[in-house]
C-alpha positions in Angstrom: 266.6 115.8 126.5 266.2 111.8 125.9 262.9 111.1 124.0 260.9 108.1 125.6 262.1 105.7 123.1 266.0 106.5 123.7 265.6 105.8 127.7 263.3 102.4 126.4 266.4 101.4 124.1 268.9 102.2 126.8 267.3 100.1 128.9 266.9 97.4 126.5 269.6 94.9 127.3 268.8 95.6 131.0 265.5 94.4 130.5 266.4 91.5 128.8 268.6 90.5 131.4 265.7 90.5 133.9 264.3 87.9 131.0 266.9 85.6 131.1 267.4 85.5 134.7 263.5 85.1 135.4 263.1 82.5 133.0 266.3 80.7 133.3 265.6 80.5 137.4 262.0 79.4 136.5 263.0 76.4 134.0 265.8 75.6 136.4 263.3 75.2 139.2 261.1 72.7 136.9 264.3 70.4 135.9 265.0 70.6 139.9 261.5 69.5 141.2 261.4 67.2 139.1 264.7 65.3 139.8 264.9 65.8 143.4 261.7 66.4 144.5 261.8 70.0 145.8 259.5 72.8 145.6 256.5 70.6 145.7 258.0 67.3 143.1 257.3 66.4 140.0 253.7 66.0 138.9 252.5 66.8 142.1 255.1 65.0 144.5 258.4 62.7 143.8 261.0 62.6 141.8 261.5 61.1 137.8 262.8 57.7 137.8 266.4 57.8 136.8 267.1 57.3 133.1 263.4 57.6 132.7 262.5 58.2 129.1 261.9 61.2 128.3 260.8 62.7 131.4 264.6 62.5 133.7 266.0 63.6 130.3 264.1 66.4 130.2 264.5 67.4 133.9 268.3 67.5 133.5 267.8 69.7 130.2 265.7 71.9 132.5 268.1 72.4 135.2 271.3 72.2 133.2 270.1 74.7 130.6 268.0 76.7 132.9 271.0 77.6 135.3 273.4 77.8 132.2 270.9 80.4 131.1 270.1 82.3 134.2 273.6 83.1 134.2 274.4 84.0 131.2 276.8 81.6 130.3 277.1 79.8 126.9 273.6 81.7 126.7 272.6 80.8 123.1 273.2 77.3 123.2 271.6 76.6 126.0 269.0 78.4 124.9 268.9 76.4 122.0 268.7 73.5 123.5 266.1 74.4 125.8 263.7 75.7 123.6 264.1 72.2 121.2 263.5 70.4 124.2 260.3 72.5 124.8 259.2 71.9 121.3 259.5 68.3 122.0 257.4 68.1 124.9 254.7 70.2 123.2 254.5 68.4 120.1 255.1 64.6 121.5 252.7 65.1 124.7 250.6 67.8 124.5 249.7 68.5 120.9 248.1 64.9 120.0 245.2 65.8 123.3 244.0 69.0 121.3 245.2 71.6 118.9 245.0 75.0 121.6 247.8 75.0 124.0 244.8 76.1 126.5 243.1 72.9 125.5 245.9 70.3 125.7 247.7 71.7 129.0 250.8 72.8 126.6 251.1 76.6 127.4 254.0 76.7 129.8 256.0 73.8 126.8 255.2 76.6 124.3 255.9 80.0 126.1 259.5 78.1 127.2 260.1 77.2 123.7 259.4 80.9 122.1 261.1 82.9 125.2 264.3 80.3 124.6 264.1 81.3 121.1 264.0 84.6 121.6 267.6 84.5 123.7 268.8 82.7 120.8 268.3 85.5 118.9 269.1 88.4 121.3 271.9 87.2 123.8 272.0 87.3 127.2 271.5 90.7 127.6 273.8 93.3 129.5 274.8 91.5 133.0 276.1 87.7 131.3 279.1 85.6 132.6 279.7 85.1 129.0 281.0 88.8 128.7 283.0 88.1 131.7 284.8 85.6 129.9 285.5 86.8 126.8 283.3 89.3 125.7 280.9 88.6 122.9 280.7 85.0 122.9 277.0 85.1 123.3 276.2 89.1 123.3 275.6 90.2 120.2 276.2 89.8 116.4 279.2 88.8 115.3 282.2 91.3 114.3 283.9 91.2 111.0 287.5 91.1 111.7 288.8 90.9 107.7 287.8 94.0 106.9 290.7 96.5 106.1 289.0 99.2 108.6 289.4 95.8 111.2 292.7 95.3 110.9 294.2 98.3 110.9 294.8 98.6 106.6 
């Protein structure tokens, strides 16, 4: 019989699935309020002006990378991206109000920016497009192909 922490590791990349997909759909839904003024606008109503520094930038980063993400597909760049993009907010807007994310209004900049980090690291997790397209693009640590046990020697 499975201990507890063999079911929890089965589960694992299931889990992290249910990650990505929550907080690509949830990033997404930022980048999408603010550039076309659903689910409520940006700021409180509206759109970002086009080519608005940095703020339409940053709204096509969110929606772009947020749906590349929830997907699963080219998972750890986007990700990558994203969570820079994050950092850049929090440090250029919310950092110089007050040091504490509680303090300066940064929290949701700084939770993005570690979660997005965190797929860098671990992949999309078990349900990805990217393993539909070529396997481990974006799931997991790379293979060494050059070994003799690799190729066959």
């Amino acid at each position: 019989m499975p201990t507890l922490t063999e079911r929890i590791e089965t589960a694992q990349p299931y889990a992290l699935t249910l990650f990505r997909i929550v907080t690509g759909l949830l990033f997404a839904c930022h980048g999408a309020a603010s550039l076309f003024g659903v689910l409520g606008g940006a700021m409180g109503g509206g759109t970002v002006p086009t080519g608005a520094w940095p703020g339409w930038y940053a709204a096509v980063i969110q929606l772009v990378c947020g749906a590349l993400v929830l997907a699963g597909l080219f998972t750890r760049a986007a990700a990558f991206l994203a969570s820079g993009s994050m950092a850049y907010a929090y440090f250029s807007v919310h950092q110089p109000e007050a040091l504490w994310p509680l303090q300066n209004g940064g929290e949701s900049s700084a939770m993005y920016c570690w979660a997005f980090l965190l797929l860098v690291f671990t992949g999309p997790g078990a349900l990805a497009v990217d393993q539909l397209l070529g396997g481990r693009r974006s799931s997991g640590p790379a293979v060494k192909t050059d070994t003799p046990e690799a190729v066959g020697v």
